[in-house]
PDB file of N, CA, C and O in Angstrom:
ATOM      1  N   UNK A   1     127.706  93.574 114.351  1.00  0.00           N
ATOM      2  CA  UNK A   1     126.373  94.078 114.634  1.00  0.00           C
ATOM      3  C   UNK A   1     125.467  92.920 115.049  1.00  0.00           C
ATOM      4  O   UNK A   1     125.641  91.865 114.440  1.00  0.00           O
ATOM      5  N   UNK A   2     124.453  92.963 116.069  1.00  0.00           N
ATOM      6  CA  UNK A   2     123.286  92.148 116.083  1.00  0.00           C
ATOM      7  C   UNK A   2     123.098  91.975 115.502  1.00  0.00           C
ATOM      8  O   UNK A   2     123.552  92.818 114.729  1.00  0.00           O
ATOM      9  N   UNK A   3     122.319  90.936 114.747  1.00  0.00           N
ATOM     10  CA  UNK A   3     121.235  90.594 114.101  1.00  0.00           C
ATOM     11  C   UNK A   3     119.837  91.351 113.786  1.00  0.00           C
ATOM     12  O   UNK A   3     119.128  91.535 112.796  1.00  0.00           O
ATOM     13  N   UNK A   4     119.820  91.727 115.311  1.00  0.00           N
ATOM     14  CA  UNK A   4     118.387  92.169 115.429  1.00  0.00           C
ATOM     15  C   UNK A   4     118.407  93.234 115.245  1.00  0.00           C
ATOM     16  O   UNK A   4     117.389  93.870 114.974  1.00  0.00           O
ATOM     17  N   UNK A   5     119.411  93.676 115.323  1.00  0.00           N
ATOM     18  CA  UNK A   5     119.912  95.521 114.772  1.00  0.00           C
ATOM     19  C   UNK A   5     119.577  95.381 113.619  1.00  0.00           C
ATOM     20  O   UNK A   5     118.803  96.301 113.356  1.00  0.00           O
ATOM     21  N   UNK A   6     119.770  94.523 112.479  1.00  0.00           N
ATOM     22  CA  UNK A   6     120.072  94.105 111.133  1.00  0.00           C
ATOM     23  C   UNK A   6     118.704  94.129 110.491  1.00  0.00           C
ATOM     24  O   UNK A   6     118.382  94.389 109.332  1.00  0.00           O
ATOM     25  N   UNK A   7     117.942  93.771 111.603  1.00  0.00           N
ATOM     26  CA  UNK A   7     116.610  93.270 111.065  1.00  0.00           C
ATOM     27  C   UNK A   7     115.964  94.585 111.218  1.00  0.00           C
ATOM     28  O   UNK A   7     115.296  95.026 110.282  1.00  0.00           O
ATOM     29  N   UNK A   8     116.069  95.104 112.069  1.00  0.00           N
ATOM     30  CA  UNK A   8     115.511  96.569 112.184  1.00  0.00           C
ATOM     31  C   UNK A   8     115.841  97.616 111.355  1.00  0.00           C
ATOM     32  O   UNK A   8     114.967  98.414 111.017  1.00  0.00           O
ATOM     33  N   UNK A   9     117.087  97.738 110.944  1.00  0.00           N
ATOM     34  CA  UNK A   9     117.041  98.930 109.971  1.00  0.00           C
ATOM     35  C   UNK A   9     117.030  98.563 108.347  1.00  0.00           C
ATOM     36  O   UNK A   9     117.142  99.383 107.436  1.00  0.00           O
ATOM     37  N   UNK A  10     116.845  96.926 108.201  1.00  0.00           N
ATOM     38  CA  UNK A  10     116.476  96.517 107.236  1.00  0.00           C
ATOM     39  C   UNK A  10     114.442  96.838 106.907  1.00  0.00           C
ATOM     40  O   UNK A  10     113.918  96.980 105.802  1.00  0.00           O
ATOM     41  N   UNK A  11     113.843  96.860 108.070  1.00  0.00           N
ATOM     42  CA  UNK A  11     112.557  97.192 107.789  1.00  0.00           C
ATOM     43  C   UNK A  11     112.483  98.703 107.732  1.00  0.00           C
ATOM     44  O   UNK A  11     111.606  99.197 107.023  1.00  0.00           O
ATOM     45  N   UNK A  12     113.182  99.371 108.300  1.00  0.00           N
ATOM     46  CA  UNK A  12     112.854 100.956 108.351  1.00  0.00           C
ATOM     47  C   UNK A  12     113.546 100.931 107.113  1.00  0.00           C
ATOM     48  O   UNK A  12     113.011 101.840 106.479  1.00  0.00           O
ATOM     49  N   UNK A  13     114.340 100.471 106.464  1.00  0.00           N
ATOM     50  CA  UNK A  13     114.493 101.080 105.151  1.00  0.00           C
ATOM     51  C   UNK A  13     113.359 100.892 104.136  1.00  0.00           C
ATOM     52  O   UNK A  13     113.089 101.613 103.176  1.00  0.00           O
ATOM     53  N   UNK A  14     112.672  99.624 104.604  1.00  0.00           N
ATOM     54  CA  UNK A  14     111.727  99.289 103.154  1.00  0.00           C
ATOM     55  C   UNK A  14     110.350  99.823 103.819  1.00  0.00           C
ATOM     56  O   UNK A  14     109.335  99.559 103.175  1.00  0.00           O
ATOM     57  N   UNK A  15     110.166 100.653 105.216  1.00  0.00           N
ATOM     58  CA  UNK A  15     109.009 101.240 105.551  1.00  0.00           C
ATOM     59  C   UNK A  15     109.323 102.973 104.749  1.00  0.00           C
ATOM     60  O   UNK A  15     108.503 103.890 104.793  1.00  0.00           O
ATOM     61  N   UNK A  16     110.450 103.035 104.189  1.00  0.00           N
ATOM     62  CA  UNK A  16     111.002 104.758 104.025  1.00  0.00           C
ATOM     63  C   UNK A  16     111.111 104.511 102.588  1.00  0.00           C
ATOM     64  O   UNK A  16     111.481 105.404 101.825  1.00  0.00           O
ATOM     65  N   UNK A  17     110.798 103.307 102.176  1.00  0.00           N
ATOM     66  CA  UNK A  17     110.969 103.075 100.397  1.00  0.00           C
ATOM     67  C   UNK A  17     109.377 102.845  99.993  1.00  0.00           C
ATOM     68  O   UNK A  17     109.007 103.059  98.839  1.00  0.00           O
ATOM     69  N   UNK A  18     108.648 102.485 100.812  1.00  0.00           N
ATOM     70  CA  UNK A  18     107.275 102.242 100.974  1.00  0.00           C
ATOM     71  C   UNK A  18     106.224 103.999 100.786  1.00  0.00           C
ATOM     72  O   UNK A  18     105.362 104.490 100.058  1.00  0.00           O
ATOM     73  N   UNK A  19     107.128 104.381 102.094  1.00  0.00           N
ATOM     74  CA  UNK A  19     106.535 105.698 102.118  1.00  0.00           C
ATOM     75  C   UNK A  19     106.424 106.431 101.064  1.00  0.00           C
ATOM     76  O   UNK A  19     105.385 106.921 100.621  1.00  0.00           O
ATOM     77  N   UNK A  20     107.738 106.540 100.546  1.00  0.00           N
ATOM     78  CA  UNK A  20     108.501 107.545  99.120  1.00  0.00           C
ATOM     79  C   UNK A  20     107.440 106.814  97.915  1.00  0.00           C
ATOM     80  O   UNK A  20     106.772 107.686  97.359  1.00  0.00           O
ATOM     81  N   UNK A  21     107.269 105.981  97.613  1.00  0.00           N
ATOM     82  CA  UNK A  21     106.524 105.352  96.196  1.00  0.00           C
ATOM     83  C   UNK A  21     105.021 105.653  96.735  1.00  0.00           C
ATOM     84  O   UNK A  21     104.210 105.983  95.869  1.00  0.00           O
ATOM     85  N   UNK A  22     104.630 105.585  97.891  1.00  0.00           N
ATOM     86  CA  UNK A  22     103.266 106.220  98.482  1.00  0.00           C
ATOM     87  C   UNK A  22     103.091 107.805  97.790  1.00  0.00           C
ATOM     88  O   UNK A  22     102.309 108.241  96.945  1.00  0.00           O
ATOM     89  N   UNK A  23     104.236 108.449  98.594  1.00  0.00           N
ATOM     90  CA  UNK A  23     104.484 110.140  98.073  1.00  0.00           C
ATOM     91  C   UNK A  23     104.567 110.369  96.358  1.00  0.00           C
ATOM     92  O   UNK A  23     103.676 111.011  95.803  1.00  0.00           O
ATOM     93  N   UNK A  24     105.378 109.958  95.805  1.00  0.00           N
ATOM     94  CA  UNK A  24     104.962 109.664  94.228  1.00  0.00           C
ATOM     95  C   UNK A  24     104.475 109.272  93.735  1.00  0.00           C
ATOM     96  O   UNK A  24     104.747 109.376  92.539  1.00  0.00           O
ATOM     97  N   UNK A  25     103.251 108.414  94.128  1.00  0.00           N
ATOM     98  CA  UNK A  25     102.340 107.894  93.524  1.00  0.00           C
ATOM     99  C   UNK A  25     100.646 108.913  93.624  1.00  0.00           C
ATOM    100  O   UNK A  25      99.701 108.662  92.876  1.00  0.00           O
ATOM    101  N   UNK A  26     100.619 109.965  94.643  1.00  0.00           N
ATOM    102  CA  UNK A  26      99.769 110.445  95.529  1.00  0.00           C
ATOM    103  C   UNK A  26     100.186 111.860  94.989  1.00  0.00           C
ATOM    104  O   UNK A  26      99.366 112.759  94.803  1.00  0.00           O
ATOM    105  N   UNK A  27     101.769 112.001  94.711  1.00  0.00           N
ATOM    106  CA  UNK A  27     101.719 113.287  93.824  1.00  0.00           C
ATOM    107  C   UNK A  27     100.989 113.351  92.229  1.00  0.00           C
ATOM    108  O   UNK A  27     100.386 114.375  91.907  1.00  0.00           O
ATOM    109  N   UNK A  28     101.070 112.466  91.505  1.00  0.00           N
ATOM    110  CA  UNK A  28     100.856 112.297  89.963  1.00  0.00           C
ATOM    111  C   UNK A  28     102.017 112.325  89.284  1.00  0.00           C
ATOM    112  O   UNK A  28     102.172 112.887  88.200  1.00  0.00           O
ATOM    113  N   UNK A  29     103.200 111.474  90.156  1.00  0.00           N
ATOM    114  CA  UNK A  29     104.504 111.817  89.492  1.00  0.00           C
ATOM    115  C   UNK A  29     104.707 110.292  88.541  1.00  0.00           C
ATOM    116  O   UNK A  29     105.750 109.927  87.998  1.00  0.00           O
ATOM    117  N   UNK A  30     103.273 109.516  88.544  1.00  0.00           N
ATOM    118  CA  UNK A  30     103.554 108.252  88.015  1.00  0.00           C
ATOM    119  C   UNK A  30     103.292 108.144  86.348  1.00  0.00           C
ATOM    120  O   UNK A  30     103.836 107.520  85.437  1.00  0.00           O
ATOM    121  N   UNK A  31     101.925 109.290  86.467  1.00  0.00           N
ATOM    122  CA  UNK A  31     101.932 109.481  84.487  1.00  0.00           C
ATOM    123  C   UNK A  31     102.968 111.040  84.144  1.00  0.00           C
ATOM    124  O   UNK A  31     102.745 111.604  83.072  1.00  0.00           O
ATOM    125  N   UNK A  32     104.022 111.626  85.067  1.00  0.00           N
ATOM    126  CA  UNK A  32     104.847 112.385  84.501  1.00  0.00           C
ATOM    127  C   UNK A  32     105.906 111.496  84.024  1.00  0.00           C
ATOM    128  O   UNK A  32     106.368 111.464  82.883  1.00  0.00           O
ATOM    129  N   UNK A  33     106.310 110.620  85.249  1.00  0.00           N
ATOM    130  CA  UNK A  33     107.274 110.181  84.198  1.00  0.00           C
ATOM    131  C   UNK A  33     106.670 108.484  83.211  1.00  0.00           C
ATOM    132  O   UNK A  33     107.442 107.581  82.890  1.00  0.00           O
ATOM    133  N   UNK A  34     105.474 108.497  82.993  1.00  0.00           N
ATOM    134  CA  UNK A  34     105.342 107.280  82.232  1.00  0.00           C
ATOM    135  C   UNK A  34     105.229 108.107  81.022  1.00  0.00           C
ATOM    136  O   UNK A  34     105.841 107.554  80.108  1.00  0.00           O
ATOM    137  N   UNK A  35     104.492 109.621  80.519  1.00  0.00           N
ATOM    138  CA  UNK A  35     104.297 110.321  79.613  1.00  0.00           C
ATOM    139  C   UNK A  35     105.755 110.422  79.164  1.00  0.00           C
ATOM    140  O   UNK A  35     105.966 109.641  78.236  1.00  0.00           O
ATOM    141  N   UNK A  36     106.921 111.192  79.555  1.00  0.00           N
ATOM    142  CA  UNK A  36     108.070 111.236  79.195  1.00  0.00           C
ATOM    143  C   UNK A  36     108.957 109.857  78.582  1.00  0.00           C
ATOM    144  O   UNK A  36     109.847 109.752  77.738  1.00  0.00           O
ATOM    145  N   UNK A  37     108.315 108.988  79.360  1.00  0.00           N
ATOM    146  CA  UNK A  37     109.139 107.326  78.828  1.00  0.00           C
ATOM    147  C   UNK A  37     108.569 107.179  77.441  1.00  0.00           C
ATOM    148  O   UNK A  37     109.266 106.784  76.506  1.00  0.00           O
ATOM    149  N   UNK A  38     107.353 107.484  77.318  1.00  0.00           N
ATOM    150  CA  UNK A  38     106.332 107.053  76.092  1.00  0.00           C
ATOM    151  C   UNK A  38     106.886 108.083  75.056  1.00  0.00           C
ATOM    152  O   UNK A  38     107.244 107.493  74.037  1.00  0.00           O
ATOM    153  N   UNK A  39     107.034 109.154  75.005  1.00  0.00           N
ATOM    154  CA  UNK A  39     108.134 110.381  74.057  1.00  0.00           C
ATOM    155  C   UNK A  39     109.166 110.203  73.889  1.00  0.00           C
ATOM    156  O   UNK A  39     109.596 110.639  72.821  1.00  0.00           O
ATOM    157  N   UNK A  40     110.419 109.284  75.059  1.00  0.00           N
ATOM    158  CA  UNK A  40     111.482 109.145  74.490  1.00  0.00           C
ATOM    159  C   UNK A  40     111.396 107.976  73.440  1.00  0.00           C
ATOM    160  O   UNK A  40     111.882 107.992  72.309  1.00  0.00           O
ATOM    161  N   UNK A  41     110.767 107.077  73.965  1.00  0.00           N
ATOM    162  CA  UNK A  41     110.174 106.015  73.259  1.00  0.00           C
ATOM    163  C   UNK A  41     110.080 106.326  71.793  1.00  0.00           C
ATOM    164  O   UNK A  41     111.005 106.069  71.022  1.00  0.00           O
ATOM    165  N   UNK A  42     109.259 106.730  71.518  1.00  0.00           N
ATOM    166  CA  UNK A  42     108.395 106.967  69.904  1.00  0.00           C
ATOM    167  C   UNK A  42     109.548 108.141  69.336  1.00  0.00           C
ATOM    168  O   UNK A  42     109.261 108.706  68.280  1.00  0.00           O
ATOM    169  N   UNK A  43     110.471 108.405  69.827  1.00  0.00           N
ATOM    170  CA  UNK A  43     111.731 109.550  69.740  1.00  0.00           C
ATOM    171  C   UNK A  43     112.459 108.455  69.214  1.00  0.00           C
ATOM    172  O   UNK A  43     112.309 108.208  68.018  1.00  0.00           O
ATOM    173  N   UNK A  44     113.196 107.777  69.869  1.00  0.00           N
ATOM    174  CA  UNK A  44     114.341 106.293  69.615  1.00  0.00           C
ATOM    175  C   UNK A  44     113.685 105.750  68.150  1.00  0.00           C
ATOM    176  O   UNK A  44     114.475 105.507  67.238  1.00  0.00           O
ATOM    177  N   UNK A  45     112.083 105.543  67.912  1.00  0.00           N
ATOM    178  CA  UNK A  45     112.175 104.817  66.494  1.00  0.00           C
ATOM    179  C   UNK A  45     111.497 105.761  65.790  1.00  0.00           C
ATOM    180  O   UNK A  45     110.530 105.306  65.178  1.00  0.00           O
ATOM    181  N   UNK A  46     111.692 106.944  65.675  1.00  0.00           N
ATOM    182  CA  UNK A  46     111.433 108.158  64.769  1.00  0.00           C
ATOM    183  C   UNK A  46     109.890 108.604  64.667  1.00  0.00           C
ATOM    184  O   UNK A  46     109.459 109.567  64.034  1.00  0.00           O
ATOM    185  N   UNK A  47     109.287 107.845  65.300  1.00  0.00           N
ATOM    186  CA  UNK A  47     107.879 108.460  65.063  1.00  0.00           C
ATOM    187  C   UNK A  47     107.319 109.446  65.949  1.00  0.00           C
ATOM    188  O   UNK A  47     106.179 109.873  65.764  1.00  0.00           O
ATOM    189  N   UNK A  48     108.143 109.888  67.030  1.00  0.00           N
ATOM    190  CA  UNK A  48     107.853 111.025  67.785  1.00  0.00           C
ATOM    191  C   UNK A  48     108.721 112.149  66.938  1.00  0.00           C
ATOM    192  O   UNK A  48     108.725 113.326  67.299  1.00  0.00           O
TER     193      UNK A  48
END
């Protein structure tokens, strides 16, 4: 492969990983799953 091929679908991947954390961040999917981490959490040392 080129190089420059290399370089190109190396940025469209991190412009399509960019996008996606844009889209979940813009949904409210960032305190669904920080709420769930914080329950398994306090679950693991018995106080949930």
């Amino acid at each position: 492969m080129k190089r420059g091929l290399i370089h190109i679908i190396r940025a469209a991947c991190l412009a399509l990983g960019a996008v996606f954390v844009w889209l979940g961040l813009s949904g409210g999917e960032f305190t669904a799953v920080l709420q769930k981490a914080v329950k398994i959490c306090l679950e693991c040392i018995g106080i949930g």
